[in-house]
N, C-alpha and C positions, 0 to 999 in steps of 0.2 A: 250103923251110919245114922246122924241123924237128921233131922229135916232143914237145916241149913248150915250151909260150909260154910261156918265161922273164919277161919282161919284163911281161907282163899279171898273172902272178901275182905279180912281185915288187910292185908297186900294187895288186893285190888283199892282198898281206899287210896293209899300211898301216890298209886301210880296214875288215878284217877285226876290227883288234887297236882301232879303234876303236870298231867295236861291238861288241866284248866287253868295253870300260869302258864304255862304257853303259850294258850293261844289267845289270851288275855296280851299279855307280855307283846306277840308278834303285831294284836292289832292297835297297841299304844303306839308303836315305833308307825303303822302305816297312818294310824292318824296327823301323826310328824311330818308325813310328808303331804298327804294331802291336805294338810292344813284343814278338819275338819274330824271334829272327836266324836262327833253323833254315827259315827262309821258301826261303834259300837255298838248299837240297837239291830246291827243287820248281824254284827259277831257274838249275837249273847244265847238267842238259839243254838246257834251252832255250834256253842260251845259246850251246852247241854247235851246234845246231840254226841258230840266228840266224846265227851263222859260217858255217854250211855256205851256209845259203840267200844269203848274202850272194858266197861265192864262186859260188857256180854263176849268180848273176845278174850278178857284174861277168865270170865267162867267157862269158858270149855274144858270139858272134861273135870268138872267138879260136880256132875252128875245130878244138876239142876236140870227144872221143868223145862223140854226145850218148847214147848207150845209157848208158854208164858216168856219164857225172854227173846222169840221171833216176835211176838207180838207188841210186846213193850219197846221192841229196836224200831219195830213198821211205826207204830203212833209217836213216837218221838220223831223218827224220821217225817214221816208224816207235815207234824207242826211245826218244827224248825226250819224244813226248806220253804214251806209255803210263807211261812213269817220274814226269813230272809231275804227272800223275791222279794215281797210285798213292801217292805222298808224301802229296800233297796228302790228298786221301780219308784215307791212315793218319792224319794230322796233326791233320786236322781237331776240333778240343773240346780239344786237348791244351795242355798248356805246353811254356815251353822247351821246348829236347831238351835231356837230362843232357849231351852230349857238349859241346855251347857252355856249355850255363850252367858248367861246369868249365873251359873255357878264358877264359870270362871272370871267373870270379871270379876269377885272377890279376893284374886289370887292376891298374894303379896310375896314377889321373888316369881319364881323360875314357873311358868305357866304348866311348862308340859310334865314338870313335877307336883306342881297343884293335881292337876289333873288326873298323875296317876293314883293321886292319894286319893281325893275326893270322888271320883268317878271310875274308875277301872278296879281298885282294890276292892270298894265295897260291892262293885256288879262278880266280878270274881268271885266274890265271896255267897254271895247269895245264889248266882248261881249253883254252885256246887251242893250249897244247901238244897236247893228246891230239886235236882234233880236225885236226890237219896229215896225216893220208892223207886223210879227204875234199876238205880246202882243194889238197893236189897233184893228187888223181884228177881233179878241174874241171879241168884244162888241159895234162891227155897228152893226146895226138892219136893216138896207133897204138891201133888195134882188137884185143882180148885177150879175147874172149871164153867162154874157156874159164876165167880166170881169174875174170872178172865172175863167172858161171855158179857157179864153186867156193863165191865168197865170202859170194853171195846163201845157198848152201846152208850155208853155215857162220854166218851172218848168223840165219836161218829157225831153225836147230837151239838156237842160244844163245838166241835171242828166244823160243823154246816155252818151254825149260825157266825161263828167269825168269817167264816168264807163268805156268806152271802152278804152278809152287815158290810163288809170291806166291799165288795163289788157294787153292791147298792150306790155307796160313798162314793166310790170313784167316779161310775156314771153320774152322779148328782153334780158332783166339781165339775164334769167337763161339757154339762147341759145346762145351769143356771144360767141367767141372763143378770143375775146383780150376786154379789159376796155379799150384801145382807141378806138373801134369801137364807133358808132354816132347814135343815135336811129333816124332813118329817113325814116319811114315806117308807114302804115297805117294811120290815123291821124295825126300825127305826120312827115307826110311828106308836111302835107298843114300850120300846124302852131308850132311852138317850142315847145307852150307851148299849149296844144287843153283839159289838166286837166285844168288849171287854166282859158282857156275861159269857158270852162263850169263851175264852179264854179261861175264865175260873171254872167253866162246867168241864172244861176239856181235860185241865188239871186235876180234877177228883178223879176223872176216867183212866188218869193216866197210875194212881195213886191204888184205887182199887186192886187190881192182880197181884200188887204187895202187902194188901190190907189185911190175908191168910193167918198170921200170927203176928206174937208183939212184935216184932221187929220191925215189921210194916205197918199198922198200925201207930205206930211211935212216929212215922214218918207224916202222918197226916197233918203234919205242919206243914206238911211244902204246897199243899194246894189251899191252904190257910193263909200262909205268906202272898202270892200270886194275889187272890181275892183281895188282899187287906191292900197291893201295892195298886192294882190296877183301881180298885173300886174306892178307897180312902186317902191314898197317900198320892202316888206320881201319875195314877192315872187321870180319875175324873174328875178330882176337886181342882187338878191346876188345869183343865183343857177347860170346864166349864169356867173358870174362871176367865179366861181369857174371849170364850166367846160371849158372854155375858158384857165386856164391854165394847168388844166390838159390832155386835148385831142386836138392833134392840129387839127382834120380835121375839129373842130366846128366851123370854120370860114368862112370855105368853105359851112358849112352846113347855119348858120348865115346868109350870104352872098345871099342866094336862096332861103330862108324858113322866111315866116311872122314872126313877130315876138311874135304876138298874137291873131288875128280875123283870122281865117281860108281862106288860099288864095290860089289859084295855084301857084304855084313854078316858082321863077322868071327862065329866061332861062341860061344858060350859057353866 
C-alpha cells in the first residue's frame, strides 16, 4: 500500500469540481432573484467547505489518516461558517456591494450572463484551487503528527486574530460619533488590516497537515493565492483605496500603522 490513494482522489477530484459548479451554479440563479450578486461572498466559504466535506466523505475507507482529515473537516468548518455569518450579518439591509456593481456596470448585453463569466466562474474557479491541501490531506495515509499539531496551531492563531479584528470593527461602527473617525484601536492599531492577516495565517495552517509529502507541498500555492488576493489584489489595495478618499485622517493613520504583519506603531 502506499502512502497516498492515488486513484481515490483522482475520482474524488471529478466529484469534488462538480460540487463546486453547483453550488456556484445554485447561488448565480439566487442572486437572480434577489437581485444582489455580492450574496457570493457569503457562498464562496461554503463552498470550500462543501469540497472539503465531500473529499473527506468519498476518502472513507481509503485507509487515510483519520486524525488528519477530522481535523482538516473541524478548521475548514471552522472558517467557513464563522466567515459566512459574518458577511452575511455585515450584509444584511445593504445593497449591492460597490465592488460588483463596478464590475458590472461594464457589462454589454445580458448582465446576469456578465456576471456569470466575470464573477462566478473565476470565484469557482479559484475556489476549488485554494481548497487542494484539504482535498490531498483526505488521503495521505502516513501519520505526521507534529505537523497536524503545528498547523492546528497556526490554524487557531489566524482564526483568533480574524475573529477578534472583525469584532473590534463591528463595535467601532456602531460606537463612532462621525464616519470620518479611523478605526485604530485594538489590533487594529498594530496593523490596518489584522482581518486579512489572519486570514492568510489561517490558510498556511490549514495548508500544513498536507504539507507531509510532494503532493502537499505542491499545494502551497493556495495559502499563496489567499495572501496575494486579500493583501495585494481584491483585498486591501481597493478597501484602502476607497477609505483614503473618503476619511482624511487615514493618512495620518497609514503613515504609523503596518500595512499588514502586525507591528508596533511607528513614532510620530
Amino acid at each position: 500500500m502506499t502512502d497516498f490513494a492515488g486513484s481515490r482522489f483522482a475520482t474524488g477530484l471529478a466529484v469534488t469540481a462538480a460540487v463546486d459548479v453547483v453550488v456556484f451554479a445554485v447561488t448565480w440563479v439566487v442572486a437572480q432573484r434577489v437581485r444582489r450578486y455580492s450574496v457570493i461572498d457569503v457562498t464562496w466559504g461554503l463552498a470550500v467547505l462543501a469540497i472539503t466535506a465531500t473529499s473527506f466523505t468519498w476518502s472513507a475507507g481509503a485507509h487515510a489518516d483519520t486524525t488528519r482529515r477530522v481535523l482538516v473537516l473541524s478548521m475548514t468548518a471552522a472558517w467557513a461558517l464563522r466567515l459566512a455569518w459574518h458577511i452575511g450579518a455585515r450584509n444584511r439591509g445593504h445593497g449591492e456591494d460597490p465592488r460588483y456593481a463596478a464590475i458590472l456596470g461594464k457589462a454589454r448585453g445580458s448582465v446576469p450572463l456578465y456576471a456569470l463569466r466575470r464573477v462566478f466562474l473565476p470565484q469557482a474557479v479559484i475556489g476549488f484551487a485554494v481548497s487542494m491541501p484539504q482535498q490531498v490531506a483526505m488521503y495521505q495515509r502516513g501519520s505526521r503528527p507534529a505537523l497536524d499539531a503545528i498547523g492546528a496551531v497556526v490554524f487557531v492563531t489566524g482564526f483568533g486574530f480574524e475573529t477578534i479584528a472583525d469584532a473590534q470593527l463591528a463595535r467601532f461602527r456602531r460606537q463612532r460619533r462621525s464616519n470620518d473617525e479611523v478605526m485604530d484601536r485594538g489590533l487594529w492599531r498594530y496593523s490596518r488590516h489584522p482581518n486579512y492577516f489572519g486570514e492568510s495565517l489561517l490558510w498556511f495552517g490549514l495548508w500544513l497537515p498536507a504539507a507531509g509529502d510532494w503532493r502537499g507541498l505542491a499545494t502551497a500555492v493556495s495559502p499563496l493565492v489567499v495572501t496575494f488576493l486579500v493583501g495585494f489584489a481584491t483585498g486591501k489595495p481597493m478597501l484602502e483605496k476607497g477609505m483614503a478618499k473618503r476619511k482624511p485622517a487615514y493618512a495620518a493613520y497609514t503613515a504609523r500603522t503596518s500595512g499588514f504583519i502586525p507591528l508596533p506603531p511607528k513614532r510620530r
